[in-house]
C-alpha positions as CSV (number, residue, x, y, z in Angstrom):
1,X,-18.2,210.6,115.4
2,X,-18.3,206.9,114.5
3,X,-21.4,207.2,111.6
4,X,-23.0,203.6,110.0
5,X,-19.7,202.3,108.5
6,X,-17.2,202.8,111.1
7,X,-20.2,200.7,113.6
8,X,-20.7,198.0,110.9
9,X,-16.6,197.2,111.1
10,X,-16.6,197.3,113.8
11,X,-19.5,194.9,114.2
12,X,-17.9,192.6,112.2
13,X,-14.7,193.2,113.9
14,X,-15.9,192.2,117.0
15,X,-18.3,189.3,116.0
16,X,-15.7,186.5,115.7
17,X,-14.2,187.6,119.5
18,X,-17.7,187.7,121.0
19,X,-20.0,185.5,119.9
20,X,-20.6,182.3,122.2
21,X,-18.8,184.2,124.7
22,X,-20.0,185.0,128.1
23,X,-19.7,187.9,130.4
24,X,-18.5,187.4,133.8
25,X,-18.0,190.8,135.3
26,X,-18.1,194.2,134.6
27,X,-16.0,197.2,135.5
28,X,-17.3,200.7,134.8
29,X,-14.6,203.7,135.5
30,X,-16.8,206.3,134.7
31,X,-20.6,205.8,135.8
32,X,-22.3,208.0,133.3
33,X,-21.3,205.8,130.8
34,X,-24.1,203.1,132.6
35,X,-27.7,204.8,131.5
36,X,-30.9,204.6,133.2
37,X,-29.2,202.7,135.9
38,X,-26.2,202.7,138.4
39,X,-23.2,201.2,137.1
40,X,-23.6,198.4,140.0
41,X,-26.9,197.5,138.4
42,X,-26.0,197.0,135.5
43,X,-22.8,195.2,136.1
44,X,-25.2,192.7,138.3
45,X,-27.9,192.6,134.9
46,X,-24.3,191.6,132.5
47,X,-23.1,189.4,134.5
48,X,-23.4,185.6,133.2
49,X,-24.6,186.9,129.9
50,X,-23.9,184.5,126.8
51,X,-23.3,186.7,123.8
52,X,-26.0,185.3,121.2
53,X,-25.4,187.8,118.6
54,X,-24.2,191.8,117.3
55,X,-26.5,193.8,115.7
56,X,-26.5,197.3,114.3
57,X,-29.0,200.1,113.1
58,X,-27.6,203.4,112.4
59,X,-24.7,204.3,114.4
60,X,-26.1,202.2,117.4
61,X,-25.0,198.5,118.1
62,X,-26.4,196.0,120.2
63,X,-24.7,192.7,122.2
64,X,-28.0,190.5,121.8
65,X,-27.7,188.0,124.5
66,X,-29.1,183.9,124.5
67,X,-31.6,185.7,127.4
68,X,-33.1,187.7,124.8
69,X,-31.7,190.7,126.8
70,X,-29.5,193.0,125.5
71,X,-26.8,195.4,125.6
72,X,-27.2,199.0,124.0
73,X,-24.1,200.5,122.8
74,X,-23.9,204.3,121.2
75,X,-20.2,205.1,120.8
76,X,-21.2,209.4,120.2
77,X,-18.8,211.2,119.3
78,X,-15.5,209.7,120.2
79,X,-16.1,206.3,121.7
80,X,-14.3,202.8,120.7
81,X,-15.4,199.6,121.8
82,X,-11.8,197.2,121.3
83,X,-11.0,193.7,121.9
84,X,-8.4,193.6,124.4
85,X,-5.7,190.2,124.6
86,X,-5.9,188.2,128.0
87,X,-2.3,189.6,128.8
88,X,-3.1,193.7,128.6
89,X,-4.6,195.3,131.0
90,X,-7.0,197.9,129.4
91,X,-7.7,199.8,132.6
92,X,-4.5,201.3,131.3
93,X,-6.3,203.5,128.7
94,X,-6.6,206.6,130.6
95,X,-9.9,207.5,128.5
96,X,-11.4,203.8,129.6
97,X,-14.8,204.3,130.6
98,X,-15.4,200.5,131.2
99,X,-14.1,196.9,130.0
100,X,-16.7,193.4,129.8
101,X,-14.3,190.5,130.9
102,X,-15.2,187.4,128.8
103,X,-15.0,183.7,130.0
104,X,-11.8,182.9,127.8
105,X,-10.0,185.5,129.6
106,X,-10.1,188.5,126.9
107,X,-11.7,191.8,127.6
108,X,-13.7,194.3,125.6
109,X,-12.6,197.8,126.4
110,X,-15.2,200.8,126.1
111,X,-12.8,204.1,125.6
112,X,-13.9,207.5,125.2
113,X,-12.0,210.4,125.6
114,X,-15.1,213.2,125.3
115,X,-17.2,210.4,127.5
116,X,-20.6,211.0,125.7
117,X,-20.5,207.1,124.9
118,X,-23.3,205.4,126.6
119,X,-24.3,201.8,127.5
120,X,-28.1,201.0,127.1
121,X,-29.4,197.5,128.9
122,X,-32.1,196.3,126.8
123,X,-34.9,193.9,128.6
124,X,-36.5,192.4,126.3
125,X,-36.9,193.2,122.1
126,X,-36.2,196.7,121.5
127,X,-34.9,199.6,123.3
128,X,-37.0,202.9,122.6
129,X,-33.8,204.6,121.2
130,X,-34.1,201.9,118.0
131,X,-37.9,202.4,117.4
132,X,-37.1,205.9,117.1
133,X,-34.9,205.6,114.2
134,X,-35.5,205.7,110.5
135,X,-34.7,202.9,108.1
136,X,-31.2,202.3,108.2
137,X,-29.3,203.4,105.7
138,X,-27.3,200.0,104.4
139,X,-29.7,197.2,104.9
140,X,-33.4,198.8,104.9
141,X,-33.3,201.9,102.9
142,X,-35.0,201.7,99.8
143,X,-35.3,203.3,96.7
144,X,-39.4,204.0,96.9
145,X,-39.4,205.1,100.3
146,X,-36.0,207.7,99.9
147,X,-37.5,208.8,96.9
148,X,-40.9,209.9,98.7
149,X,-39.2,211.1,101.7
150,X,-36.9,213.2,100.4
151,X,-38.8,214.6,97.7
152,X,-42.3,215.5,100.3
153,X,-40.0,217.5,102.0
154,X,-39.1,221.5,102.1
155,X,-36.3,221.2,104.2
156,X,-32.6,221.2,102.8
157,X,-31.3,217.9,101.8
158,X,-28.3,217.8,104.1
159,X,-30.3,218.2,107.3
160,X,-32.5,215.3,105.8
161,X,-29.7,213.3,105.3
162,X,-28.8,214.0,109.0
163,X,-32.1,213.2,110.8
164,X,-31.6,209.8,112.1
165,X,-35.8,209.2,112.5
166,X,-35.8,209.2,108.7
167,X,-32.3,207.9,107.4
168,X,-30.5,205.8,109.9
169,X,-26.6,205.8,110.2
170,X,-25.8,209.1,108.2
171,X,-23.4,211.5,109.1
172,X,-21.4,214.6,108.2
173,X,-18.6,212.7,106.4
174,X,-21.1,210.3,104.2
175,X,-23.5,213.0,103.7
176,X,-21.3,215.4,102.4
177,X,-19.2,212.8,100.2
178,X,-22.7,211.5,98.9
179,X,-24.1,214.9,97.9
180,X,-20.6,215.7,96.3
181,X,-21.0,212.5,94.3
182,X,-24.6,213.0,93.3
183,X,-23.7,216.9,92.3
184,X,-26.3,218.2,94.6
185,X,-25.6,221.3,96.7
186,X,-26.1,220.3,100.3
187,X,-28.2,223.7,100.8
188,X,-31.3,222.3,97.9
189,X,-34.6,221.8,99.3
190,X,-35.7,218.1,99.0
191,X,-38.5,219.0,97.4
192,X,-36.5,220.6,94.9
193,X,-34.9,217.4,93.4
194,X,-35.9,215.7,90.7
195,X,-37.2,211.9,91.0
196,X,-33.9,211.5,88.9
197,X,-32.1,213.1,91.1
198,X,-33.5,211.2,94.3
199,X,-32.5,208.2,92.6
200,X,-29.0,209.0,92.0
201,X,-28.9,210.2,95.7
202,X,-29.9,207.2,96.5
203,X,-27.4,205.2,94.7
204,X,-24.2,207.0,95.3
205,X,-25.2,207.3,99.2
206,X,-25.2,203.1,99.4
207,X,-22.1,203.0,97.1
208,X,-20.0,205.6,99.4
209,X,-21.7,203.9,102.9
210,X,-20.2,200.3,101.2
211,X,-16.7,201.5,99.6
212,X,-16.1,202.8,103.5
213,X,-16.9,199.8,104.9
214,X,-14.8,198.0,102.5
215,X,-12.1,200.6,103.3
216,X,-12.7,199.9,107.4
217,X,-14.3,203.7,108.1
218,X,-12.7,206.7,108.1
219,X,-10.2,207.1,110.4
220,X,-10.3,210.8,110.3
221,X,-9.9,211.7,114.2
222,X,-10.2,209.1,116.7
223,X,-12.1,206.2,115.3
224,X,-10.5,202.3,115.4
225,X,-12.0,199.3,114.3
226,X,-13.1,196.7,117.0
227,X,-9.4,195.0,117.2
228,X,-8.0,198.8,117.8
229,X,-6.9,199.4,113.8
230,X,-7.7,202.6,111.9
231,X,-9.9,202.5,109.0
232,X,-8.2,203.9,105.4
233,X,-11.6,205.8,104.0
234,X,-10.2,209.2,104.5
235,X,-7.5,208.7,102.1
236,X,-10.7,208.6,99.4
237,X,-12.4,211.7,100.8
238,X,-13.6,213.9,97.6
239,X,-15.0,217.3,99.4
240,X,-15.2,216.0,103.3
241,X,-12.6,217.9,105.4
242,X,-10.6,219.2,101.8
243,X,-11.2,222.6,102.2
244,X,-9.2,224.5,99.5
245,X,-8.1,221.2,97.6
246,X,-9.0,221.1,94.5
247,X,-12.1,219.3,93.2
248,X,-11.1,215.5,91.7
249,X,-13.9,215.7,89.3
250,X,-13.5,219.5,88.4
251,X,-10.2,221.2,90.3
252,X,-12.4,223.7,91.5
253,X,-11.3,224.5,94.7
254,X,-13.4,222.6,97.8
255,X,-15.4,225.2,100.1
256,X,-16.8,224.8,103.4
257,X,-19.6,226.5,104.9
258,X,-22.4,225.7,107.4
259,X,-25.4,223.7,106.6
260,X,-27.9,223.0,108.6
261,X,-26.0,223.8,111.9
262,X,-23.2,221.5,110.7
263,X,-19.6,222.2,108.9
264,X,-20.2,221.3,105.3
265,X,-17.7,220.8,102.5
266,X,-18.8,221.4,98.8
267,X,-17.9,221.8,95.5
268,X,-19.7,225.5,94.3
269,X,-18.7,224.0,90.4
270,X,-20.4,219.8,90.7
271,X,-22.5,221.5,93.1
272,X,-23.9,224.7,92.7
273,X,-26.3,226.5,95.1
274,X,-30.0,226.4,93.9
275,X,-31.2,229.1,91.9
């Protein structure tokens, strides 16, 4: 699943190809994809659109348009959103869900093979799904507030690294390369850590969430940035799908186990379970 890094590439990716543009027409090839509306509605709401701006929280990103309307975009677990050249036709894609045709001829392509990917319109300011989110992780998370909401907390630290109404943009890859990093086992209660040890969480989650970025994402299954290039990040993974590698910072060998309903991969030497 695309998590806050993979999003913000290919926010950036796309920003250049899409700003100042404007929608002409829509074609949807699977109708869920369209939510809280037919596919024909929403195609009549897009049309004449002038792309004003891309913004992202979390793992969500949204085409904010000169209107002040809007265009909700959640990618789940295996969608892409790709600028396509004027000459290709991406209704080609046999997992296209739906393609934006722009006024210089170009078209955005919304693929998704396990078609959970979902388009959102937006009215006016924010969709509910936004105000429901946490801080997000790169640009509003900071140090006071992760501090006090992690460490008020009994719950494990992994499953409050994964709830998106307090943390914004974290995943399973980021959370379990962050923990690995901070030599916290993914299983300790937040309330557990030390105010040192909130801090350094903290620190090494914003370094991992930018060092992705800078690599492009993690290109681990199906994920491509927003001009249909994979991401490098997984060639950096310490503990996230290295089960029975040995440890970079130890050479213990990499475990996995499941965490808070979710696969987990671990160090038991940098990160042993709490006592």
């Amino acid at each position: 699943m695309p998590e806050l890094p993979e999003v913000e590439t290919i926010k950036r990716g796309l920003e250049p190809h899409l700003i100042g543009r404007t929608i002409i027409d829509v074609r949807f090839f699977w109708d869920n994809t369209a939510q809280g509306m037919s596919p024909v509605e929403m195609t009549a709401k897009l049309r004449g659109q002038k792309i004003k701006g891309l913004d992202r929280k979390g793992k969500f990103l949204v085409l904010r348009f000169e209107s002040g309307s809007g265009l909700g975009v959640h990618l789940r677990m295996t969608g892409k959103l790709i600028v396509c050249d004027p000459a290709e036709d991406p209704s080609n894609d046999k997992c296209a869900r739906a393609v934006l045709l722009l006024d210089n001829g170009s078209r955005v392509l919304f693929s998704d093979v396990r078609k959970f990917g979902r388009f959102y319109w937006i009215e006016r300011g924010e969709h509910p799904f936004w105000q429901r989110l946490g801080p997000d992780a790169l640009y509003e998370l900071t140090p006071e507030y992760f501090r006090k909401m992690v460490r008020q907390r009994k719950r494990i630290i992994k499953a409050i690294l994964l709830d998106q109404s307090l943390i914004a943009g974290v995943g399973n890859i980021y959370a379990d390369e962050s923990l690995h990093r901070a030599c916290i086992s993914p299983s300790t209660k937040g309330s557990d850590l030390t105010e040192a040890q909130a801090d350094r969480l903290y620190q090494v989650l914003k370094e991992v969430l930018n060092e992705s970025i800078a690599c492009k994402g993690t290109s681990y299954r199906d994920y491509v940035d927003g001009l249909g290039k994979p991401g490098s990040f997984q060639e950096k993974l310490a503990v996230y799908g290295q089960k029975g590698q040995a440890c970079k910072k130890c050479g213990a060998e990499i475990c996995r186990t499941v965490v808070a309903n979710r696969g987990t991969y671990y160090c038991p030497h940098c990160q042993p379970d709490p006592q």
